[in-house]
N, CA and C of each residue as an Amber inpcrd file, in Angstrom:
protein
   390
   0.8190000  -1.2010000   0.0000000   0.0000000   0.0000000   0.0000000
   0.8560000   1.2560000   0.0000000   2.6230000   1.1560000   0.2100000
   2.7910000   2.3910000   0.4330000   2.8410000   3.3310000  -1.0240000
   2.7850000   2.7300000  -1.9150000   2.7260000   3.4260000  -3.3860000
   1.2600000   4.3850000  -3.1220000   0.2400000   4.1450000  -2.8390000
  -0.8750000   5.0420000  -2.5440000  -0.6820000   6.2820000  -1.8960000
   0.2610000   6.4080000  -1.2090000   0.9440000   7.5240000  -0.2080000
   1.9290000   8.0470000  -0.7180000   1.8900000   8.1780000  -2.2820000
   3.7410000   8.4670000  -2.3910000   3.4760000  10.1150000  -2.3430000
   4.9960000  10.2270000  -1.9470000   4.8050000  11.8140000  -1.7990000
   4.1970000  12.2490000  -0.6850000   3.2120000  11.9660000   0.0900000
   2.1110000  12.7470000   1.2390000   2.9300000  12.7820000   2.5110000
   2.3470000  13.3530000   3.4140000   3.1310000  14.1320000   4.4200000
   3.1550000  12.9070000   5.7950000   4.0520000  12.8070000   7.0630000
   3.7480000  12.0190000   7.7820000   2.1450000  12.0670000   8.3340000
   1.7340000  13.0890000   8.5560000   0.6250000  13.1830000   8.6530000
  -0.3640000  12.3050000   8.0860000  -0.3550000  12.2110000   6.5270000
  -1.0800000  11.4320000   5.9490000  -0.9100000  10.3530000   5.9860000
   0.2270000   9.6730000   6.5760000   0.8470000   8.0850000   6.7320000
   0.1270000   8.2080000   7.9810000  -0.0340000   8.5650000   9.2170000
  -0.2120000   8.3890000  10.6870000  -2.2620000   8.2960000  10.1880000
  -2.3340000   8.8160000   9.3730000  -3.9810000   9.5050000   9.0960000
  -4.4620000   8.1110000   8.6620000  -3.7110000   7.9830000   7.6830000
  -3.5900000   6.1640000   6.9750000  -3.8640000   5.1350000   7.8060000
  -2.7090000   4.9100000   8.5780000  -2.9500000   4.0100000   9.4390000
  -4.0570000   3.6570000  10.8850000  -4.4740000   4.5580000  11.4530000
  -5.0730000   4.8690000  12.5980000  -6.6090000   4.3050000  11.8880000
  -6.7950000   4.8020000  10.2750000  -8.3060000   4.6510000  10.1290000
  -7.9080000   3.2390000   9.4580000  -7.4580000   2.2510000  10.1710000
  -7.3220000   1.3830000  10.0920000  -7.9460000   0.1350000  10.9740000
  -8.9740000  -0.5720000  10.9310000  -9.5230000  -1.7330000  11.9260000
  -8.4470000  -2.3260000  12.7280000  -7.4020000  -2.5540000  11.9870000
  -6.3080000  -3.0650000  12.5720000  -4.9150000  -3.1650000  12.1870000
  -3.7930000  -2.3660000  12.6610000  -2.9170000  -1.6570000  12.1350000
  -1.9830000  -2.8420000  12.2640000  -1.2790000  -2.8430000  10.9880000
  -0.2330000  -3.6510000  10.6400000   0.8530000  -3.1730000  11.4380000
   1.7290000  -4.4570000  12.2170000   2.7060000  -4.6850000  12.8090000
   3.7580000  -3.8730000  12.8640000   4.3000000  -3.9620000  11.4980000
   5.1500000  -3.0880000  10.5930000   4.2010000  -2.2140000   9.7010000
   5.1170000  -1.3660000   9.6950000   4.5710000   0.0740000   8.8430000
   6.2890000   0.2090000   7.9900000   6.2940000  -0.0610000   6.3790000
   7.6190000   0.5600000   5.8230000   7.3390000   1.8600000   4.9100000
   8.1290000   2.6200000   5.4980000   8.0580000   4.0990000   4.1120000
   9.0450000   4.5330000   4.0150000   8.8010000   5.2690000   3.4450000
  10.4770000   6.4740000   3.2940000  10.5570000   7.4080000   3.9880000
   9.7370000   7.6850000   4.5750000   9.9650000   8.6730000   6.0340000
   9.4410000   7.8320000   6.9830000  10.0860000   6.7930000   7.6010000
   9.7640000   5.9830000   9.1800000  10.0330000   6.9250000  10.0560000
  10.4940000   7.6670000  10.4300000  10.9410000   8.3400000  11.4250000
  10.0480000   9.2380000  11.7870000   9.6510000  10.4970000  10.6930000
   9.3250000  11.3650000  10.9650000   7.5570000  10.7050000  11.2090000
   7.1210000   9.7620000  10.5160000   6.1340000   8.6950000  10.8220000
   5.8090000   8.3950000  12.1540000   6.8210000   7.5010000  12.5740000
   6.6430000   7.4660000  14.0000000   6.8650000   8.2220000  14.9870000
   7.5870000   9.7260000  15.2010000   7.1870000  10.7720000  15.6830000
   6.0540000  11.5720000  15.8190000   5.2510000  11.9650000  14.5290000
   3.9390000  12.1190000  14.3910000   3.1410000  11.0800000  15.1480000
   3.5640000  10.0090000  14.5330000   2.2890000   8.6630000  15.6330000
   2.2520000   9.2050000  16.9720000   3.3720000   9.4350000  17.4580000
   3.6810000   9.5480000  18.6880000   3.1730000  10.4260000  19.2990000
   3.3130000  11.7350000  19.0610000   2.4680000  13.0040000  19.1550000
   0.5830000  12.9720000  19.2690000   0.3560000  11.7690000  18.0140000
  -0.9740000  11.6930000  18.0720000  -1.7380000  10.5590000  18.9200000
  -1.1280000  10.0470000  19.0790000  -1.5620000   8.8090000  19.8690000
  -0.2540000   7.9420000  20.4970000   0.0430000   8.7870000  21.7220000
   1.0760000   7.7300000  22.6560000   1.2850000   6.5050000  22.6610000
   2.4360000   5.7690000  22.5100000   2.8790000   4.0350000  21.9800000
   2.2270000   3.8330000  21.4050000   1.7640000   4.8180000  19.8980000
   1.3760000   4.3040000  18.6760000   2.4860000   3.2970000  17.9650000
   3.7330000   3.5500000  18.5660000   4.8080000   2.6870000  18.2690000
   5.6760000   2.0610000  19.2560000   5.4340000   0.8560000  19.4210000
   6.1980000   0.4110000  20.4080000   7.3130000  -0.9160000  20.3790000
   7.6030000  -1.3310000  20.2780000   8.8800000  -0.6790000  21.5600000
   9.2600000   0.2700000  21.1230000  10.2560000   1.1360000  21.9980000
  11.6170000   1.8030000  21.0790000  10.7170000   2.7320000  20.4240000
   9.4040000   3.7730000  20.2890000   8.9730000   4.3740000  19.5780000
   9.4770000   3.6860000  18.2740000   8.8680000   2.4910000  17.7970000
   8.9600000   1.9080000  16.4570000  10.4550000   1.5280000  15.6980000
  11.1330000   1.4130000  16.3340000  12.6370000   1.2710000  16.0960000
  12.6800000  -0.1450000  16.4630000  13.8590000  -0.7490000  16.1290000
  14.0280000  -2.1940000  16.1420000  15.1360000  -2.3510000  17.7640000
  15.8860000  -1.6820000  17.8970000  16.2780000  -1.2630000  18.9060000
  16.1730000  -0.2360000  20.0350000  16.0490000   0.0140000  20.9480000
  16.4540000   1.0340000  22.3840000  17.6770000   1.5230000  21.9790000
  16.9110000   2.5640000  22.6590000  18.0300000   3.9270000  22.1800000
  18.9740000   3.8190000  23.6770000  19.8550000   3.2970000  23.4630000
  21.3300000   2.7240000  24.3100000  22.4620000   2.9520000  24.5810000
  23.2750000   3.4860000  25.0450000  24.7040000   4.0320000  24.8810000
  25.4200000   2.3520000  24.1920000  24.7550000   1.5730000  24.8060000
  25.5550000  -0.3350000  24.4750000  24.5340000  -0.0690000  22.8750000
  23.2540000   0.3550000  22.3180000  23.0490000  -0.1950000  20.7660000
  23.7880000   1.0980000  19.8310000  23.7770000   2.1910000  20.8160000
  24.7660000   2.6260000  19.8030000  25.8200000   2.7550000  19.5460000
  26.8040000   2.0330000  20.6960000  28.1500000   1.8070000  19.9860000
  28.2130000   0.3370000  19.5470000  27.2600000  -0.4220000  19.7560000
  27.0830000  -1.9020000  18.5720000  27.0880000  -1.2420000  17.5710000
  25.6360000  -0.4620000  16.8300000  25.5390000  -0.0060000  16.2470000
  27.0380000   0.6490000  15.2190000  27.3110000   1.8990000  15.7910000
  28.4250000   2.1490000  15.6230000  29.6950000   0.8050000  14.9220000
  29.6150000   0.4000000  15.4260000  30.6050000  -0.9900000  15.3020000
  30.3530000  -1.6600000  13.9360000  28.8630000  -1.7720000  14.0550000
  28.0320000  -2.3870000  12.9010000  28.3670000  -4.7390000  13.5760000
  27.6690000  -4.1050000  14.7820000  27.4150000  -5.3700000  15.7460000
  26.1160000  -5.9430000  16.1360000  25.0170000  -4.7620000  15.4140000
  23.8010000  -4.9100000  15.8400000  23.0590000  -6.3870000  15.3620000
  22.7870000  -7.1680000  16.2570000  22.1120000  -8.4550000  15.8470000
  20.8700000  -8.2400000  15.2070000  20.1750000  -9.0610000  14.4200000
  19.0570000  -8.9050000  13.5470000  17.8640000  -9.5050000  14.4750000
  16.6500000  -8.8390000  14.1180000  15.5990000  -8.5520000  15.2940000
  14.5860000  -9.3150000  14.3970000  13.8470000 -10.2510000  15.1760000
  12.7520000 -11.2400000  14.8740000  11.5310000 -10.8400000  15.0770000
  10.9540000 -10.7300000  14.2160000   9.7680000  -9.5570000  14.0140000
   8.2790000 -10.9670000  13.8400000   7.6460000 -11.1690000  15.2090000
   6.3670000 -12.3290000  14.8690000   5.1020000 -11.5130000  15.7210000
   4.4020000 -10.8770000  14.6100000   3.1590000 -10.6530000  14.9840000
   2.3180000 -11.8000000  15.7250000   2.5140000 -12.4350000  15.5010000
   1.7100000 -13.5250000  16.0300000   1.9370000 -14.1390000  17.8950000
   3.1570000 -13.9380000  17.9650000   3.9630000 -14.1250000  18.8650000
   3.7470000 -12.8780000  19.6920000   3.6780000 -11.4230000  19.6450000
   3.8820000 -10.0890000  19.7560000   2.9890000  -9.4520000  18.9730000
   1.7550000  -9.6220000  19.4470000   0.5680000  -8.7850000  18.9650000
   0.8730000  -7.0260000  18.9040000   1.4330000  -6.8280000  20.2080000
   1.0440000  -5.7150000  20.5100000   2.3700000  -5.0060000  20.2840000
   2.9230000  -5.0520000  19.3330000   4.4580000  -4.5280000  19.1660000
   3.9490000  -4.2600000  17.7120000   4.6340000  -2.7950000  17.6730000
   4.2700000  -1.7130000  16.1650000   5.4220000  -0.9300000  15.7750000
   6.0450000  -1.2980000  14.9950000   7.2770000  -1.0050000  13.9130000
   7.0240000   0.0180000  13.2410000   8.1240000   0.9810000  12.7060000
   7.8620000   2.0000000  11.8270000   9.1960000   2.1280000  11.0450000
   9.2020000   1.4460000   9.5750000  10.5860000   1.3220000   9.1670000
  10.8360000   1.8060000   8.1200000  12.8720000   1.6050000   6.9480000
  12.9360000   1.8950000   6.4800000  13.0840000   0.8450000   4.8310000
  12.3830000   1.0090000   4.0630000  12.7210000   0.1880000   2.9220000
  14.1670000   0.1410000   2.8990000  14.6140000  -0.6610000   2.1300000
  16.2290000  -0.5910000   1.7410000  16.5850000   0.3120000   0.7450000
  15.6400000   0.8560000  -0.0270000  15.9030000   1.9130000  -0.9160000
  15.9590000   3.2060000  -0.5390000  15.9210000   3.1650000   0.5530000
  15.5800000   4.3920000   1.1030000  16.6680000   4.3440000   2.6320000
  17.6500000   3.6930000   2.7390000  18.2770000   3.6750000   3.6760000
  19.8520000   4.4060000   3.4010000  19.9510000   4.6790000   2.3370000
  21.4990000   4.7940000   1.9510000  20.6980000   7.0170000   1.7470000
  21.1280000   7.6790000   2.6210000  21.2070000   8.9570000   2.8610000
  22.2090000   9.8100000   3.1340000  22.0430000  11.3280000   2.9610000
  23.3170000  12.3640000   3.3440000  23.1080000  12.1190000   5.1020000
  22.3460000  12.0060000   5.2710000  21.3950000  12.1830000   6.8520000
  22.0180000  10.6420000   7.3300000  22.9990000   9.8990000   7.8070000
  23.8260000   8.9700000   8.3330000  23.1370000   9.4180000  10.0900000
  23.2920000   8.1950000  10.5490000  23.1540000   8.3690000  11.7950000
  21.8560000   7.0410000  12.5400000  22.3420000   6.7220000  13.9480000
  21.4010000   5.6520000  14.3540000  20.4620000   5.0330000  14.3110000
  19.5780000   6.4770000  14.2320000  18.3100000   6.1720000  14.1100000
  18.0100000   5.5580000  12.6050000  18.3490000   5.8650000  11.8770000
  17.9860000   5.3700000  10.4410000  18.8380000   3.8070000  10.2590000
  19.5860000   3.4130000  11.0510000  20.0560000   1.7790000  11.2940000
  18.8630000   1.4540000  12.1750000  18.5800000   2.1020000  13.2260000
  17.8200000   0.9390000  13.9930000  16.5100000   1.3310000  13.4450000
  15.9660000   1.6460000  12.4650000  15.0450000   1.4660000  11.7370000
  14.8940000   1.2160000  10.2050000  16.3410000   0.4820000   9.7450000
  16.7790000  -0.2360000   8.8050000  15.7940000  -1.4540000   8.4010000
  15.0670000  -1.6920000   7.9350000  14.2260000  -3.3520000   7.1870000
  15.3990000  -4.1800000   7.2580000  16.5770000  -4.3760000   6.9360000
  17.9320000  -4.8610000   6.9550000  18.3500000  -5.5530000   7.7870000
  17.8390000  -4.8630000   9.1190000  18.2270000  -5.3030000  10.4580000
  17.5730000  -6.0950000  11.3260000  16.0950000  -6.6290000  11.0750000
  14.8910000  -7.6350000  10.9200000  14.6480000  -9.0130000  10.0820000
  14.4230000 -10.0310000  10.7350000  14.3170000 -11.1060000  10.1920000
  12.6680000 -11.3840000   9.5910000  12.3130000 -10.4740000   8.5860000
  11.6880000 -10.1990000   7.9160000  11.5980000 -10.1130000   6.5860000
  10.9950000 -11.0060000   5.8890000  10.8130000 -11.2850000   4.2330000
   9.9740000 -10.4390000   3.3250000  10.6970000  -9.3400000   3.2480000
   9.5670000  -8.3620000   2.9100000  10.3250000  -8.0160000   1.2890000
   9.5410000  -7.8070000   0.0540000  10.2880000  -7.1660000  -0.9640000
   9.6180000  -5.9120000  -1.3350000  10.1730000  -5.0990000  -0.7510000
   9.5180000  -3.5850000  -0.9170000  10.2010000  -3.1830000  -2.2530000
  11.0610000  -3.9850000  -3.3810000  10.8800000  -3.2580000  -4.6450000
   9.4220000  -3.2120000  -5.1080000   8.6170000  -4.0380000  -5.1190000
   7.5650000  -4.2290000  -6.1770000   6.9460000  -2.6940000  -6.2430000
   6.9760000  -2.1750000  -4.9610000   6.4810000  -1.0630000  -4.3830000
   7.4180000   0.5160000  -5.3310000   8.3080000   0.3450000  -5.2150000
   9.4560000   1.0240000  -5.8810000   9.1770000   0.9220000  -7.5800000
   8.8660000  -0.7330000  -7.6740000   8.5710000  -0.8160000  -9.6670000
   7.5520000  -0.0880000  -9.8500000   6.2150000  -0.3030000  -8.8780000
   5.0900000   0.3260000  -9.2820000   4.6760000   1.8490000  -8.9870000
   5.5120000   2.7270000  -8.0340000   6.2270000   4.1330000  -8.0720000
   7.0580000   4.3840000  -9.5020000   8.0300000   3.5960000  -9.9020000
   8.5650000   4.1410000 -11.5280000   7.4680000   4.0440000 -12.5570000
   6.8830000   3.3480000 -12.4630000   5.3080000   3.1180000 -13.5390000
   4.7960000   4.6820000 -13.5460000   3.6650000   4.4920000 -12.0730000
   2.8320000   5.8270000 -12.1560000   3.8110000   6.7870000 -12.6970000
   5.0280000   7.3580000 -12.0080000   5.5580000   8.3260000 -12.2080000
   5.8930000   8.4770000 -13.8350000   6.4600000   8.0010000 -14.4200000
   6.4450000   7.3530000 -16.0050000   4.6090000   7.6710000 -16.5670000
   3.8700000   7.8570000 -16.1370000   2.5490000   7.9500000 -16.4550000
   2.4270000   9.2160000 -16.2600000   2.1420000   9.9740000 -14.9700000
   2.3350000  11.0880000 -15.0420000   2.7810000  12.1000000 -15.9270000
């Protein structure tokens, strides 16, 4: 679904999701961050753990981090109902903007089978249409 949102503001991602019966586990976009800040603002542990990060914000995950030691995080809705992610595609992880937060909200860093190109092919389409 995130091709429906391309371009729109966190706002409209947080707006997205909430009028939702039941909000998916994971949430991936190209702005996770500023996503789950807004959530946050609008509805307290709209993201949880870690305000939607795969890790705690740590002096020990960020010099793993740092290191590039961070172990990969097992993501089972099923297991962990109540745990809500807010992440980054892999296309969208390589930035001028370097720094923690955008690792510990890396898709990369999750043992999660997700292929967020299709999402990316069908963004070059519309846009190509346009």
């Amino acid at each position: 679904m995130k091709y429906t949102l391309r371009q729109e503001s966190a706002r409209d991602h947080v707006d997205g999701l909430l009028s939702f019966i039941q909000r998916p586990n994971v949430y991936i976009s190209d702005i996770a961050s500023q996503v789950a800040h807004h959530g946050e603002n609008r509805l307290p542990d709209m993201f949880e753990p870690y305000k939607g990060m795969l890790y705690e914000w740590s002096k020990k995950n960020l010099l793993l981090q740092k290191e590039g030691l961070l172990k990969k995080v097992e993501i089972d809705p099923d297991a962990n109902p109540e745990k809500y992610y807010s992440l980054l595609d892999r296309f969208h992880t390589k930035s001028k903007k370097k720094g923690p937060e955008r690792s510990f909200r890396d898709l990369r860093n999750c043992m999660l089978d997700v292929n967020s190109s299709v999402a990316e092919q069908q963004n070059a389409v519309m846009a190509r249409d346009r």
